[in-house]
LOTOR-265640 format. One record per residue (C-alpha): residue number from 1; residue in three letters; chain; x, y, z. Coordinates in steps of 0.05 Angstrom, whole numbers. Each point is the difference from the previous one (the first is absolute). Example, Ala and Ser with C-alpha at 12.3 -4.5 7.8 and 13.67 -1.06 7.14 Angstrom:
+--------+------+-------+--------+--------+--------+
: drendo : voza : kevex :   east :  north :     up :
+--------+------+-------+--------+--------+--------+
:      1 :  Ala :     A :    246 :    -90 :    156 :
:      2 :  Ser :     A :     27 :     69 :    -13 :
+--------+------+-------+--------+--------+--------+
END
This chain:
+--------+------+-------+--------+--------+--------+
: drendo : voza : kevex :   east :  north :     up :
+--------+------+-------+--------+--------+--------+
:      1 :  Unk :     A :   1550 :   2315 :   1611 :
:      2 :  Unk :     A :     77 :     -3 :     -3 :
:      3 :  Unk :     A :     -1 :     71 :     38 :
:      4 :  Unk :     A :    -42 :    -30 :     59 :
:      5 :  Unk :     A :     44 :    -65 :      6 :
:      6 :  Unk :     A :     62 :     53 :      1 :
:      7 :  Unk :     A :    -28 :     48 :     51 :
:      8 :  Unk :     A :    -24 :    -63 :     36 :
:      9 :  Unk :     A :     69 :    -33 :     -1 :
:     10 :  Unk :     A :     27 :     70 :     23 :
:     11 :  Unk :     A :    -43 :     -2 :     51 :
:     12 :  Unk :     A :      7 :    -81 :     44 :
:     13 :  Unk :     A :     85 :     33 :    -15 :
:     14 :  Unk :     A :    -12 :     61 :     46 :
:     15 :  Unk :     A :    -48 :    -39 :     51 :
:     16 :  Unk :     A :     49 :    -53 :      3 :
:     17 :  Unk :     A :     64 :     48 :     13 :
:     18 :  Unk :     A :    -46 :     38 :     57 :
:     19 :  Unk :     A :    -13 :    -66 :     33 :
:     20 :  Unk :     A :     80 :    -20 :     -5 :
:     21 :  Unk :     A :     24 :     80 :     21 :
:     22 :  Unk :     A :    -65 :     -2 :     55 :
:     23 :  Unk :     A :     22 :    -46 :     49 :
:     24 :  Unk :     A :     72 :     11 :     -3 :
:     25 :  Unk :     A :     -5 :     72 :     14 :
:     26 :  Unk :     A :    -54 :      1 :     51 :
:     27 :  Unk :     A :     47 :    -42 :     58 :
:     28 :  Unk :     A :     12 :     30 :     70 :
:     29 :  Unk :     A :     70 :     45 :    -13 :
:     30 :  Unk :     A :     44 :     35 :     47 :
:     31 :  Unk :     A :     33 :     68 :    -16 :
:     32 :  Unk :     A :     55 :     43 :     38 :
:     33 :  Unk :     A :    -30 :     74 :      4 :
:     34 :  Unk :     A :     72 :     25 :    -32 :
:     35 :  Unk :     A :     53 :    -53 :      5 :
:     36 :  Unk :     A :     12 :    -59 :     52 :
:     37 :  Unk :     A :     75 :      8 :      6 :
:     38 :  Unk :     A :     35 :    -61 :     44 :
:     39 :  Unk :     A :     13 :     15 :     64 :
:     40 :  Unk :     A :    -52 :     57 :      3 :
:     41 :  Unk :     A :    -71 :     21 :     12 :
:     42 :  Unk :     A :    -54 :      2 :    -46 :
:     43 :  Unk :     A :    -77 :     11 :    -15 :
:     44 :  Unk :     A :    -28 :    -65 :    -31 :
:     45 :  Unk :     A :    -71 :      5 :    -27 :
:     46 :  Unk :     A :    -37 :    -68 :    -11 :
:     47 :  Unk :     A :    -42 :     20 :    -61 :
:     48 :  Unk :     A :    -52 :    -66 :      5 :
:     49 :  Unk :     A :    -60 :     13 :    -71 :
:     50 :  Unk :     A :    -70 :    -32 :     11 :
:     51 :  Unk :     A :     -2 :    -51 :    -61 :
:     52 :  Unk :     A :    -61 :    -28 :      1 :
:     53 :  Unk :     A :    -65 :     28 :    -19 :
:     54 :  Unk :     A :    -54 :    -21 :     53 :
:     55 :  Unk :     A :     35 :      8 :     60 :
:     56 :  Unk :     A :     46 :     44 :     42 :
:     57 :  Unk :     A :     69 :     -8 :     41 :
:     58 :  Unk :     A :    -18 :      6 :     67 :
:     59 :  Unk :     A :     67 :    -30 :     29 :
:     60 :  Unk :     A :     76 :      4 :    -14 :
:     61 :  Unk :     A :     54 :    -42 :     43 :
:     62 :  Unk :     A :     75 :     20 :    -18 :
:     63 :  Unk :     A :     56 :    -50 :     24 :
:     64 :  Unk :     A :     71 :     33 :     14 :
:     65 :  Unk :     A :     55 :    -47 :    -22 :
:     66 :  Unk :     A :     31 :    -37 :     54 :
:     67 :  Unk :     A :     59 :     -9 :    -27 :
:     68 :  Unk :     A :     21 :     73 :      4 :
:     69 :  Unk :     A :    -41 :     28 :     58 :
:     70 :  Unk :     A :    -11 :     79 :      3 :
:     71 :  Unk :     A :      6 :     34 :     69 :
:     72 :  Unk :     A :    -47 :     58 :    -15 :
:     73 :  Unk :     A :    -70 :    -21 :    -32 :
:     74 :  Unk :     A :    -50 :     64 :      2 :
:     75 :  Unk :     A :    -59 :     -1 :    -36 :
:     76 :  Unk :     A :    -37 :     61 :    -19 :
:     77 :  Unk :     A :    -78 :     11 :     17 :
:     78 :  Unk :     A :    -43 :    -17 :    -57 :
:     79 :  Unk :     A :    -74 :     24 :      6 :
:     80 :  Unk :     A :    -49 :    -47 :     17 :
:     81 :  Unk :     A :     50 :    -56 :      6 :
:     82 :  Unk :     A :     18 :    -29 :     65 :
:     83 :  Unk :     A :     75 :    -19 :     10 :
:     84 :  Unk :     A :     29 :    -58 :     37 :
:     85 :  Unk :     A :     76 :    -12 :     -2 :
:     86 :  Unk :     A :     25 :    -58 :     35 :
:     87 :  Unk :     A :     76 :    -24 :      9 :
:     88 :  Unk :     A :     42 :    -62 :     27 :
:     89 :  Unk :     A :     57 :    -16 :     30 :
:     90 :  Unk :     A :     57 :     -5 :    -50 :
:     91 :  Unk :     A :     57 :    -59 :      1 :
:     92 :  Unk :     A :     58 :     45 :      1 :
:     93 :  Unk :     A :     -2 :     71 :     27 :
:     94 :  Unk :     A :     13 :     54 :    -42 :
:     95 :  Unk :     A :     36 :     72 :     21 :
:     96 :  Unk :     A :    -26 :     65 :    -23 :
:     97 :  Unk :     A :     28 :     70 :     27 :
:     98 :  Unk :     A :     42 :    -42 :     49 :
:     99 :  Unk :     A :    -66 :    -34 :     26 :
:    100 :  Unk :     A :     -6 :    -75 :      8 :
:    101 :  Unk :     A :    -74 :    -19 :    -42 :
:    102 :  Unk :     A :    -24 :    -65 :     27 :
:    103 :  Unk :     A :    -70 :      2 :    -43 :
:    104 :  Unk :     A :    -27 :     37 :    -53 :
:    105 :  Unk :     A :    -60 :     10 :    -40 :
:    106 :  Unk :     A :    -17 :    -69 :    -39 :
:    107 :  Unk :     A :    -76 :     23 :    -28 :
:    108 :  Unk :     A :    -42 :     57 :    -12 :
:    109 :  Unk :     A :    -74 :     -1 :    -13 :
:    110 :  Unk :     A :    -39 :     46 :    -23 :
:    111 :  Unk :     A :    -79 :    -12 :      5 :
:    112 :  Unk :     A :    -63 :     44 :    -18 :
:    113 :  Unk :     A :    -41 :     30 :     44 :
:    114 :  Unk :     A :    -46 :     45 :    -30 :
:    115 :  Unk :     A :     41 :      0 :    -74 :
:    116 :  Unk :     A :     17 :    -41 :    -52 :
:    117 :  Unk :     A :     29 :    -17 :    -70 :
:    118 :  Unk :     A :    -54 :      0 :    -49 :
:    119 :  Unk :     A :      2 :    -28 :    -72 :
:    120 :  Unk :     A :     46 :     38 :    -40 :
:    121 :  Unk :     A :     38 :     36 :     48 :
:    122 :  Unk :     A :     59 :     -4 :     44 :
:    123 :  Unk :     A :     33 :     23 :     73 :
:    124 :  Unk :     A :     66 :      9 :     19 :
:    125 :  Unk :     A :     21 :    -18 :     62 :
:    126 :  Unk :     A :     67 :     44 :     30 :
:    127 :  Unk :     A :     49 :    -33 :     47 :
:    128 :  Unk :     A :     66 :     35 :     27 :
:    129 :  Unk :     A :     58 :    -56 :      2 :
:    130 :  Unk :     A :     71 :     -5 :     21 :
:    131 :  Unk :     A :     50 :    -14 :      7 :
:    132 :  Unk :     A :      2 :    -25 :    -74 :
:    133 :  Unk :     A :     54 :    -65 :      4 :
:    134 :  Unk :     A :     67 :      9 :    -32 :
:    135 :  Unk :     A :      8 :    -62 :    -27 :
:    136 :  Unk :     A :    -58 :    -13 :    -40 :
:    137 :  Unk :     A :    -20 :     32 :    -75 :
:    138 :  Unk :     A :    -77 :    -16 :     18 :
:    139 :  Unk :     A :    -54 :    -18 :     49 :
:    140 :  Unk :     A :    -57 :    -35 :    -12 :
:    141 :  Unk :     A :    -67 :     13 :     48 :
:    142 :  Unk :     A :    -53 :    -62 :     -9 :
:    143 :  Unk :     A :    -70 :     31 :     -3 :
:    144 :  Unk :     A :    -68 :    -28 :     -7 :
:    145 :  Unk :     A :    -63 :     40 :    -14 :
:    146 :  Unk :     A :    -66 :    -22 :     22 :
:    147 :  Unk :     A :    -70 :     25 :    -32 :
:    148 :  Unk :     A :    -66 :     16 :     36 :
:    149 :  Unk :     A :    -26 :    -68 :    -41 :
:    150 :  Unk :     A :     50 :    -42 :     48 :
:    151 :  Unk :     A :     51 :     -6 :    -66 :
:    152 :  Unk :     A :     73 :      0 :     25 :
:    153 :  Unk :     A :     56 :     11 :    -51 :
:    154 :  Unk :     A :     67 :    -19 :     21 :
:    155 :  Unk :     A :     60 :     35 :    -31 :
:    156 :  Unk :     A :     55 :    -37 :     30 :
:    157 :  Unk :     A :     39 :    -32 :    -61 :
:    158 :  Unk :     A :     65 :     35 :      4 :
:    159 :  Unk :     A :     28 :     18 :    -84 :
:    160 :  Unk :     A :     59 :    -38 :    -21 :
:    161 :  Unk :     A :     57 :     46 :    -33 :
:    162 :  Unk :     A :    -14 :     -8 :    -78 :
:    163 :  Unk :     A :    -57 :    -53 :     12 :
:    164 :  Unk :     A :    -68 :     24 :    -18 :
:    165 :  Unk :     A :    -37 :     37 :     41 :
:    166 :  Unk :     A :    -50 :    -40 :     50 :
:    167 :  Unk :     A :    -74 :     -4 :     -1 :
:    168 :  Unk :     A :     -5 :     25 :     74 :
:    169 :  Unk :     A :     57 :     39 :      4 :
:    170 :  Unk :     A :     27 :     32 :     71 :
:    171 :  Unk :     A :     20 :     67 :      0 :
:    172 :  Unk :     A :     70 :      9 :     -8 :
:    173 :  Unk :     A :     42 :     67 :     31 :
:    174 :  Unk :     A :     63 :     18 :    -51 :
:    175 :  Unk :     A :     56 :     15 :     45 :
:    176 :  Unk :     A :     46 :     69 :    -24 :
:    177 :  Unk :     A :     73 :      5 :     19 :
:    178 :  Unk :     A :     22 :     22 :     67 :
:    179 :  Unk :     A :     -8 :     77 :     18 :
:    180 :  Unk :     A :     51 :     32 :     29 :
:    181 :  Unk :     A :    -41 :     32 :     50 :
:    182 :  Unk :     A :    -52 :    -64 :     12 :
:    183 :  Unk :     A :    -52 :     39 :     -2 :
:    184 :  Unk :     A :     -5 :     23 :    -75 :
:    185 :  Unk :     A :     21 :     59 :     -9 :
:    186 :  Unk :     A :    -14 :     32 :     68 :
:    187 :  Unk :     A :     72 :     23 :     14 :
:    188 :  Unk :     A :     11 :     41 :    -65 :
:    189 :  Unk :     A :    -61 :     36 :     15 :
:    190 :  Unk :     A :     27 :     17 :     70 :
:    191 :  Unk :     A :     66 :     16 :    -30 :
:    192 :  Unk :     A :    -32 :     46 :    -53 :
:    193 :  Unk :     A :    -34 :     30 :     56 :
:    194 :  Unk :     A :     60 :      4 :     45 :
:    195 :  Unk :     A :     41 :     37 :    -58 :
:    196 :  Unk :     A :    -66 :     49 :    -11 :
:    197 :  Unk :     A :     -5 :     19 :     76 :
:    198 :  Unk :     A :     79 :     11 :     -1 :
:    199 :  Unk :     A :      0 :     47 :    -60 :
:    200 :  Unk :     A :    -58 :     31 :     38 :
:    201 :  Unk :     A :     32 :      9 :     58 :
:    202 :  Unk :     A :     77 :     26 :    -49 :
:    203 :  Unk :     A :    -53 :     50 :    -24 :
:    204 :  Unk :     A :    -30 :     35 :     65 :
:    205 :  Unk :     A :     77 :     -3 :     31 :
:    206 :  Unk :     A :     21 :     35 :    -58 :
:    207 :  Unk :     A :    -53 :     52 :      1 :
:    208 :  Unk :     A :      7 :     15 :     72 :
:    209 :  Unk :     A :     80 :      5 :    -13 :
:    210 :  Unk :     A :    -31 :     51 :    -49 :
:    211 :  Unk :     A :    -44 :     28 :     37 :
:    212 :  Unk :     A :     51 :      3 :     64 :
:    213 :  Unk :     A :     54 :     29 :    -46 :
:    214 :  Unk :     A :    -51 :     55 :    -34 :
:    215 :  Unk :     A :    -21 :     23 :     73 :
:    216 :  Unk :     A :     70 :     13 :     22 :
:    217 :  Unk :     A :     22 :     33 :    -50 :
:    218 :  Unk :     A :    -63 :     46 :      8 :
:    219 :  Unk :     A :     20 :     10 :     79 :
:    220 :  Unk :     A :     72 :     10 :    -21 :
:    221 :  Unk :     A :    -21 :     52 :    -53 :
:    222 :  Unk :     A :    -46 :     43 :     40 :
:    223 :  Unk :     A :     58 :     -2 :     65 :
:    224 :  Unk :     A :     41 :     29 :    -51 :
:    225 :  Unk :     A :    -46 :     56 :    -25 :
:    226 :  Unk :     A :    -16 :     14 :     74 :
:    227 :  Unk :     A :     74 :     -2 :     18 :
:    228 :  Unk :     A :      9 :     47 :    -66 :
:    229 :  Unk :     A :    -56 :     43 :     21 :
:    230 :  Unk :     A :     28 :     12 :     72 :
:    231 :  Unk :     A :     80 :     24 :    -33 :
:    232 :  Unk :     A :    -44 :     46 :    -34 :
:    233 :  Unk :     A :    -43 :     23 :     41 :
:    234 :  Unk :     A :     66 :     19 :     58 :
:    235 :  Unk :     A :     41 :     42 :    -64 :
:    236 :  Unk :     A :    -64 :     37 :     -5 :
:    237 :  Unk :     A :     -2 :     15 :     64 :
:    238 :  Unk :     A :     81 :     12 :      4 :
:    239 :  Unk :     A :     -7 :     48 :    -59 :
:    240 :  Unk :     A :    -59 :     32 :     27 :
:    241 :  Unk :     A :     43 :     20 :     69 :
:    242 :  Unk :     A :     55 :     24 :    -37 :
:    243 :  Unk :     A :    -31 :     49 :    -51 :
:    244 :  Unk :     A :    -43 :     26 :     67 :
:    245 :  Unk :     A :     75 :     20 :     35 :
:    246 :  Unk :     A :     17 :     25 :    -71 :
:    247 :  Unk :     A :    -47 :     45 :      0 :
:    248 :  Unk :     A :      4 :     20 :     72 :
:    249 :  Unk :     A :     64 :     14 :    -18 :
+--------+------+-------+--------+--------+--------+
END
């Protein structure tokens, strides 16, 4: 008897930590694919888990925040997903690459065409972004998912810095530090590759030098031996006229 009430108290513990871990880890997240440096470009992926068991996401609406407005917005095909991105006029322009941006992308939605999100699984959603702002540590893009059963979930309530974390949470982008190329990475690669096609390029100089070098001193070596060959040749001939009058002689 006292083993059953222990195995049932173990029991109502781990049900009741599943239902407090469950919800707070199945919320609509965004991830950079790599890092989202500021002032660069980066892959975000909108990972959005179906948490309910008798129905399926059929619809996902992103919001871009406002308050720092990205000039490229690019979303990636998703099969069996229809995409519609829509944008608005902003209240201050922005410049990127010396260009004046007078709107930009304010919502993307993503919505099922012949696909969905059953129970118990998840879809990730890929969006090229940029340029990242420089004066921000985060960005936070307010998402509601709807379900074929007309359920919407709203995950718009934006974390406070040490506070607990929300109920509906929005998904939150962690800004990195500035790279010195804006583009992460991209210009050491080029460099590396630079540097490779240089010592590539050392390499075939020096071995034609080598080659150049080797073949003239062939040509000078054989004009030698010919030149050689011919002094010889004319004493022979010399020597062979003289002991002829000898003998005549």
């Amino acid at each position: 008897m006292k083993l059953s009430r222990i195995a049932l108290a173990g029991g109502v513990a781990a049900s009741t930590v599943l239902l407090i871990a469950g919800p707070a880890a199945a919320h609509v997240s965004v991830q950079p694919v790599g890092e989202a440096a500021k002032g660069g470009y980066a892959t975000l992926n909108f990972k959005v888990p179906n948490e309910r068991d008798q129905a399926s996401t059929v619809k996902l609406e992103v919001n871009f925040p406002a308050d720092h407005p990205l000039s490229s917005v690019t979303p990636q095909a998703v099969p069996g997903w229809d995409i519609k991105v829509e944008k608005s006029k902003l209240d201050k322009p922005i410049e990127s690459h010396g260009r004046k941006i007078t709107e930009a992308v304010s919502k993307v939605t993503w919505t099922a065409d012949d696909s969905e999100i059953a129970p118990g699984f998840f879809q990730q959603f890929p969006v090229s972004v940029g340029a990242l702002p420089e004066d921000a540590d985060q960005l936070v893009f307010k998402a509601i998912q709807t379900y074929d059963n007309k359920e919407v979930v709203r995950w718009i309530e934006e974390p406070t810095e040490g506070g607990e974390e929300p109920d509906s949470p929005a998904p939150v982008l962690k800004l990195t530090a500035a790279a010195d190329d804006h583009h992460g990475g991209g210009a050491a690669d080029d460099a590396k590759e630079g540097d490779d096609h240089k010592a590539a390029d050392t390499a075939a100089s020096t071995k034609e030098t080598h080659a150049a070098a080797s073949s003239s001193s062939s040509d000078t070596t054989a004009r030698t031996l010919g030149i050689i060959g011919i002094v010889i040749g004319v004493v022979g001939v010399a020597f062979g006229v003289l002991a002829g009058r000898r003998r005549s002689a």
